[in-house]
N, C-alpha and C positions, 0 to 999 in steps of 0.2 A: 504493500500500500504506500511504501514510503514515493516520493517524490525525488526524482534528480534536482537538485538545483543549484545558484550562483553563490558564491561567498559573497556578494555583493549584495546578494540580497534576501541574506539572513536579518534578519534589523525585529525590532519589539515587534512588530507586525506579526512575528511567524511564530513568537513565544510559544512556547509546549506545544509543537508542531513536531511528528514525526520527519525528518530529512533525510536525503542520501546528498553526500556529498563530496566530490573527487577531487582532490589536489593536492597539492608538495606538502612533503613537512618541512618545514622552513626552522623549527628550534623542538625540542623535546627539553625535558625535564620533572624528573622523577623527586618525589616527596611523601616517604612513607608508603602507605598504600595509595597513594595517588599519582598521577602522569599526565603533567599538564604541555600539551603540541600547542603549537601556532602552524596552525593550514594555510596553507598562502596559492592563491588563482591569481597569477598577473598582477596588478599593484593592491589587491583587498586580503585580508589575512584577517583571521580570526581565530580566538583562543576554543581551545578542543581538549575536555577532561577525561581524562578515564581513571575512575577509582571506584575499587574494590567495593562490591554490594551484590545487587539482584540481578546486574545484565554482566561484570565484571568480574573476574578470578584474580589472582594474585598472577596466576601466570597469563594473564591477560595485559596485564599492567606492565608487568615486566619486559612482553613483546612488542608492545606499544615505545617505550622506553628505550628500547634498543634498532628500534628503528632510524638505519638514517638517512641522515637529513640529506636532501631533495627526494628521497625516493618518493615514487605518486601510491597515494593510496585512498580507496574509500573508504569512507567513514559514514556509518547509520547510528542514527543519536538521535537525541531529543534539543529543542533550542529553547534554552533556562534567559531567563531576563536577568541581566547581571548583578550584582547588589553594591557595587560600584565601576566606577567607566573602569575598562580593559586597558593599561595602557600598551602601546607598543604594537595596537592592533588598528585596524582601520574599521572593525568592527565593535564599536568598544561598550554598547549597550546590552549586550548581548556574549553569551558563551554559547558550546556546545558540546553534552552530557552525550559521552560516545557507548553505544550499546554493543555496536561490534564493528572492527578494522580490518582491512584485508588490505596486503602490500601490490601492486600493481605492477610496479618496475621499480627494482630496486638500483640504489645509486651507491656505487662506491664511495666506500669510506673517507676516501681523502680526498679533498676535494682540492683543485688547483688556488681557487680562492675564495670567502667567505663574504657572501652576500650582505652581510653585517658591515661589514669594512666597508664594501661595495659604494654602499648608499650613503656612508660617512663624509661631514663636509669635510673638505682637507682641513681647514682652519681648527674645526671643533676635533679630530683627529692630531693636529699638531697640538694644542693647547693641553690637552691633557696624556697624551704620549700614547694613544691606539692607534690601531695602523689603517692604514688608507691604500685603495690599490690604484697604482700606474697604470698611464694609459695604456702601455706596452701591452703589460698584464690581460688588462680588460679586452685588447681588442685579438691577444692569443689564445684567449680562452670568451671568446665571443660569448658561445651559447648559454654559458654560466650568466656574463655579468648581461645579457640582454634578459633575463629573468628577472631581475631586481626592480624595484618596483617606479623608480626612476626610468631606467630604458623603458619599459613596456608602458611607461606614462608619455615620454618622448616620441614613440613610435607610433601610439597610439592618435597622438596630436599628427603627426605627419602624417598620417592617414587620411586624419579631417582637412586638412589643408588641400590634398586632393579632391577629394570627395566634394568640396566647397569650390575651389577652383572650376570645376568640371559641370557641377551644377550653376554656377554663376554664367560661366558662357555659355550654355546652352539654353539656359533661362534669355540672356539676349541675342539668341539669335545663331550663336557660334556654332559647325559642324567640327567634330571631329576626325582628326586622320592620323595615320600609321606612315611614319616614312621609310626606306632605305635608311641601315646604318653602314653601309657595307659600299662605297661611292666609289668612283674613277679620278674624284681630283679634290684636292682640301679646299671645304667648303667657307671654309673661312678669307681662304689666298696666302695663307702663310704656312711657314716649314710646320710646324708645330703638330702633327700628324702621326697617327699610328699606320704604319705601312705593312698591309698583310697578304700574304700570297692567295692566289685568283688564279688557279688551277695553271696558265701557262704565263700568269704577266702577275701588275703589283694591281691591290687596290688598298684605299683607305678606311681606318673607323670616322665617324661620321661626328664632327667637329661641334655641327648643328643642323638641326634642320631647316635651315635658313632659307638655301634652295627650292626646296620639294613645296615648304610654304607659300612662297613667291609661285610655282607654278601652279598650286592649286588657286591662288588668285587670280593669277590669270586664262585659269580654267575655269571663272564663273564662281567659285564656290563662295565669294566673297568675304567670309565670316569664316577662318579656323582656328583650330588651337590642335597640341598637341602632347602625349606625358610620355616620354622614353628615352633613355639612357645616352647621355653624352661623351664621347673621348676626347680628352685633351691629353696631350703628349707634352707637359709642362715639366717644371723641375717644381710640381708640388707641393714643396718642403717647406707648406704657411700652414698658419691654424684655420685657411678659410679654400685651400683649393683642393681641387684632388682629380687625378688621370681619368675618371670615372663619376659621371654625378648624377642625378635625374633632371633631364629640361622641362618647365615646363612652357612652351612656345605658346605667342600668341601672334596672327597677321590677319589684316584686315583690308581693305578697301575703305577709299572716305572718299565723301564728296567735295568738301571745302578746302580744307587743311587738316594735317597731320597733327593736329592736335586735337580732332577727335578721334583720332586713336589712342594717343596717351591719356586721353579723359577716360575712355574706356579701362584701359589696362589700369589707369590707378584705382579707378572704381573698383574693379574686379579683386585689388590690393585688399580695398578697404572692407570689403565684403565679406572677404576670409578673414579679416583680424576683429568683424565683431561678431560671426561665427563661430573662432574659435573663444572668443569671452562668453557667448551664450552659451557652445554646448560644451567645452572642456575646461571647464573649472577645478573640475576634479584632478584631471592634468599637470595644468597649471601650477595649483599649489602643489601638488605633489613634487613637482621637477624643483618649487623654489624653496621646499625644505633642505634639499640639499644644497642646489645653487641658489643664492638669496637672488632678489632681480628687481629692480622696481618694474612695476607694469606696462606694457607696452601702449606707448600713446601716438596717437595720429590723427589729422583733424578732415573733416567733409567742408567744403572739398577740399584737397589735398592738396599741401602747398609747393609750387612750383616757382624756381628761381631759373635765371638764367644765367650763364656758365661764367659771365663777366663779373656776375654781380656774388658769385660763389668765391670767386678769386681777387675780388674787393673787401671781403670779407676776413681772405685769411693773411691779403696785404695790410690791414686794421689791425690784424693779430702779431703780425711781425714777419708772417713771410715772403722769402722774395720768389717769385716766380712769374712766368711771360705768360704774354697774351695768348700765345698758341702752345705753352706746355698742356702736357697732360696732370691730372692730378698722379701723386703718390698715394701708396697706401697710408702715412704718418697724416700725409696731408686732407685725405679723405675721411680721416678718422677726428681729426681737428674740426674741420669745418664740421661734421656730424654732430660734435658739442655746442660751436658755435650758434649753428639753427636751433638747437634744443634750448639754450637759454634764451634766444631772440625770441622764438616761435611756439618754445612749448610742444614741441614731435618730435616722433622718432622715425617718423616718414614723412620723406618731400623727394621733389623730381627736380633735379637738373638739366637742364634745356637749351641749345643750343652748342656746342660742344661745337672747339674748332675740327673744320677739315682734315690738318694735316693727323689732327690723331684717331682719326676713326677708318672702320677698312670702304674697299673700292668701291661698294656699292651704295654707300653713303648719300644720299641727293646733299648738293648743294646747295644753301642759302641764295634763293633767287638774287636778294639784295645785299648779300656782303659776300664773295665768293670766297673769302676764310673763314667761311662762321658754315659748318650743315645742320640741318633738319635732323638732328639726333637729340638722345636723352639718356640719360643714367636715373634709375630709382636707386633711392638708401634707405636702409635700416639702419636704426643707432650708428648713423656714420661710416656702413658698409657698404659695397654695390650688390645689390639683387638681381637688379637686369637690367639689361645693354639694349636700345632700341632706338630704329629711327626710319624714317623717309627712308627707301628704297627708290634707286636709280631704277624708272621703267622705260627710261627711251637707250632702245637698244646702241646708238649712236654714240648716247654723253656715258652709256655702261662701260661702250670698248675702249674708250677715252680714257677712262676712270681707272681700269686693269689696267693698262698699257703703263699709265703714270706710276700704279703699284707695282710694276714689273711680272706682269702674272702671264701666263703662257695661255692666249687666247685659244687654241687651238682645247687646253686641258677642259678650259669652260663651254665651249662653243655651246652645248644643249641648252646651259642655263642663257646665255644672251639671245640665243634663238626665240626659246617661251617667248622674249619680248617681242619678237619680230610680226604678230598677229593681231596685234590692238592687246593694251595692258591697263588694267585701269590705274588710277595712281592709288597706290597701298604702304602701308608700315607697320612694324610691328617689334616685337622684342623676345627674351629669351630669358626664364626665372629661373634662380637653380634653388631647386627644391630643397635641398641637404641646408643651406644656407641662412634660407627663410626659417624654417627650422630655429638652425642656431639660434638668429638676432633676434626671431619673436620671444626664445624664452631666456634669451640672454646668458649662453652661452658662449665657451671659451674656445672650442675647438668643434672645424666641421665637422670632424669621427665621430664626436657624440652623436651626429644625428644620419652619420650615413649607417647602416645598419650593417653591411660588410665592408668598409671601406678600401680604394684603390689608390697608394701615392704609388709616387717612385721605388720605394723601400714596403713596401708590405703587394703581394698576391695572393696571400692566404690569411685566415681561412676563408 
């Protein structure tokens, strides 16, 4: 008669309710005739008694007690309403009176690393001399520390983030599409490339899907987006890049100006960040028990500078740099505070970005021909996504290679698409692992890519 059900949702509701219920043992500890588990499902844990009486033995107790920890097991019991909060459970109004236990898969004894550490802040770890685990550690033994109730709250968020992404542009309008990762020439125009054999010649991993976008534009489809895996061939060795990430692309068609497309795409921004304050809370706090964070702030509509007026800002602040540099990372991370004390966000859009530092197919500023129709969005002072006006007249496109030094012949397919009537479109390119980070304000992309690729790690 018993019922399967969630650790989550065990709560006063279900009091002196008969349960069945499946998950890790996360701590044991034995006291006399009693044995008190903490069951743990993904980030909810709840305390699990078993002591000697009418459903329990002394060798019941004993087997219970020597079970260890991760092994999965059921548990059939009773759910007692607690006579004080639980602490150290997420379940804390509530216990549950185990009748009988049965081990499922058991976990060896030693374990690489203790989930207890896991989820420790370093700070509250260094202050009183417990140990805390490296990233090294963590990301050697993956499938452990993605148990802890931090990862599986982090994950769980990155999940929503798609899921909200994908419902937001299809709510306006957006098709979805699947591109080639597997191309003839770097889609990007530069070395930066994974080069992989193609049965008698070379081909590439797929930089972005930059291309395949632009020609479903001008295939009609007006409205797309896209979510699947990006290669960069970088020397990755930052706490924000990596050989491997999630894109998630957006391109569009407009009729005016290309700033209703960045109206869009920040719209689409702001949509996921009060989705993820609506439905993961629970997330949230959980991730900033360990990492503290002030909360992520961002204003409707969303504020938009322009690139002169980003670099007047941090010439105010004391630095020197030219009209057509690019920013730095030091310097991006600068100005990121500066808006936040002007402006009060931790997202705004930068707009207009000189020529010289954006790639070939960049359009041009009709009216300053060193100023293009590009943009950069930031989180707390980092870049999310790259996006701009797209060159569609096939003419100012071979122009455009030719000055990047790009081997016309390697693109010919992509300048062709334009040769058929192109409408004018723009768009950008979000890295998933990223947003992650910044929204819950963390320190390193690894946190949030779940198996992560630099230069120095291929496994696991």
């Amino acid at each position: 008669d018993r019922v399967l059900v969630r650790i989550k949702d065990l709560t006063v509701e279900k009091a002196d309710k008969e349960v069945w219920v499946r998950g890790r043992i996360h701590t044991s500890r034995a006291k006399g005739k009693q044995c008190f588990l903490v069951l743990r499902q993904q980030q909810f844990n709840i305390q699990a008694l078993v002591a000697v009486g009418q459903h329990a033995s002394k060798q019941m107790v004993k087997f219970a007690a020597n079970i260890t920890k991760e092994s999965i097991v059921d548990v059939e019991g009773v759910v007692r309403k607690a006579y004080q909060k639980v602490g150290g459970c997420t379940q804390q109004d509530v216990e549950l009176h185990v009748q009988r236990i049965y081990v499922i898969s058991s976990a060896e004894p030693r374990l690489p690393l203790q989930l207890d550490d896991a989820v420790r802040p370093e700070v509250e770890g260094e202050e009183d001399g417990r140990a805390t685990v490296n990233q090294d550690t963590r990301l050697d033994n993956r499938i452990i520390d993605l148990r802890t109730s931090t990862s599986q709250a982090i994950f769980c968020l990155q999940s929503g983030i798609c899921q909200l992404f994908r419902e937001t542009l299809i709510r306006k309008g957006f098709v979805e599409i699947q591109t080639p990762k597997i191309i003839s020439a770097a889609s990007e125009g530069g070395a930066n490339v994974f080069t992989v054999s193609y049965f008698k010649t070379s081909a590439y991993l797929a930089q972005s899907p930059q291309l395949y976008k632009q020609m479903c534009i001008c295939a009609d489809f007006e409205k797309v987006f896209c979510v699947g895996p990006v290669f960069r061939a970088e020397d990755s060795n930052t706490h924000r890049h990596l050989t491997e990430f999630v894109g998630l692309d957006i391109e569009m068609a407009f009729n005016y100006h290309y700033h209703e497309v960045v109206d869009e795409i920040a719209d689409t921004l702001v949509q996921i960040f009060k989705g993820l304050q609506e439905r993961f809370q629970t997330e949230i706090q959980t991730v900033s028990k360990q990492f503290p964070c002030e909360p992520f702030k961002f204003l409707e509509p969303t504020l938009r500078l322009e690139y002169r007026e980003g670099v007047a800002m941090l010439r105010e602040a004391g630095v020197e740099m030219g009209d057509e540099e690019d920013l730095s990372t030091p310097n991006e991370k600068l100005l990121g505070r500066l808006v936040k004390e002007k402006y009060d966000t931790d997202f705004y859009i930068l707009d207009k970005y000189p020529l010289a530092v954006r790639p070939f197919y960049t359009m041009p500023d009709p009216a300053n021909p060193k100023i293009s129709n590009s943009y950069d969005m930031f989180m707390r002072g980092e870049e999310i996504l790259s996006g701009a006006q797209r060159i569609h007249d096939p003419q100012l496109l071979t122009e455009r290679a030719k000055h990047h030094g790009i081997d016309l012949e390697k693109i010919k397919a992509y300048i062709d698409s334009f040769r058929f009537g192109a409408p004018p479109h723009a768009g950008g390119g979000i890295g998933l692992e990223r947003v992650t980070m910044l929204y819950l304000g963390l320190h390193n992309v690894r946190q949030t890519s779940m198996f992560p690729r630099d230069p120095k790690r291929l496994t696991p």
